[in-house]
N, C-alpha and C positions, 0 to 999 in steps of 0.2 A: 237560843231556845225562845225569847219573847217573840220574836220575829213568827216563829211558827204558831206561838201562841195566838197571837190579834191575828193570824193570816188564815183562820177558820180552817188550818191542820189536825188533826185528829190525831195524826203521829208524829212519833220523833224516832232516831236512832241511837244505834252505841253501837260503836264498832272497834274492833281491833286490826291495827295493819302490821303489815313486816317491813321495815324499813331497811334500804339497800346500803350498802358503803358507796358504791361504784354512782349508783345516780341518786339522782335526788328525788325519786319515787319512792311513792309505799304502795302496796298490793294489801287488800281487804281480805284477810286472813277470816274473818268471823264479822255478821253484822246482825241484829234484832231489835226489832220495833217496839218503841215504847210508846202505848198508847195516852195521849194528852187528853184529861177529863177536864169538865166542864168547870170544876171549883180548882183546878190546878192555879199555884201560883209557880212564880219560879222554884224558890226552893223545895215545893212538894214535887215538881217536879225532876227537879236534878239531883233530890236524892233516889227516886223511882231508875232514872238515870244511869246513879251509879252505882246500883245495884245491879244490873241490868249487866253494866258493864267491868264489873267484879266475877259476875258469873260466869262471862264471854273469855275475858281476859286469861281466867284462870284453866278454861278448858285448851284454848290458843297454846299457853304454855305448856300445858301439859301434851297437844300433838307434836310442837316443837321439839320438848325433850324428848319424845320416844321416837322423832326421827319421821313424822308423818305429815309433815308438809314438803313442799318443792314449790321453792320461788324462780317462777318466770317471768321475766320483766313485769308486768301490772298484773300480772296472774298468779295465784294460790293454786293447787293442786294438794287434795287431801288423798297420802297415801295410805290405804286400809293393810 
């Protein structure tokens, strides 16, 4: 995150992936942009963060248990 900070980024992410047994890929389940402000230090940032990806993680699991993702090799598919 410092990196994107001094690198005049305006955003960051939080993502959630599904990690496979079989290979050593993960596929991006859920991703959302956290926007970097002006007075941001690291930690105001990385709690904005993990907030961010508290919200993400927590919907991810909840399509998982009810059976609504399909992982294809680097690909997610959200089934409704």
């Amino acid at each position: 995150m410092a990196r994107r900070k001094t690198s005049n980024v305006h955003t960051t992410k939080a993502t959630t992936t599904a990690a496979q047994k079989v290979e050593a890929t993960k596929a991006v389940v859920e991703e959302k942009t956290v926007e970097v402000k002006q007075d941001d230090d690291i930690k105001k940032l990385a709690k904005r963060v993990l907030e961010v990806e508290h919200e993400i993680l927590t919907k991810s699991i909840s399509m998982f248990c009810e059976n609504k993702l399909t992982v294809n090799g680097r690909r997610v598919y959200i089934n409704d």
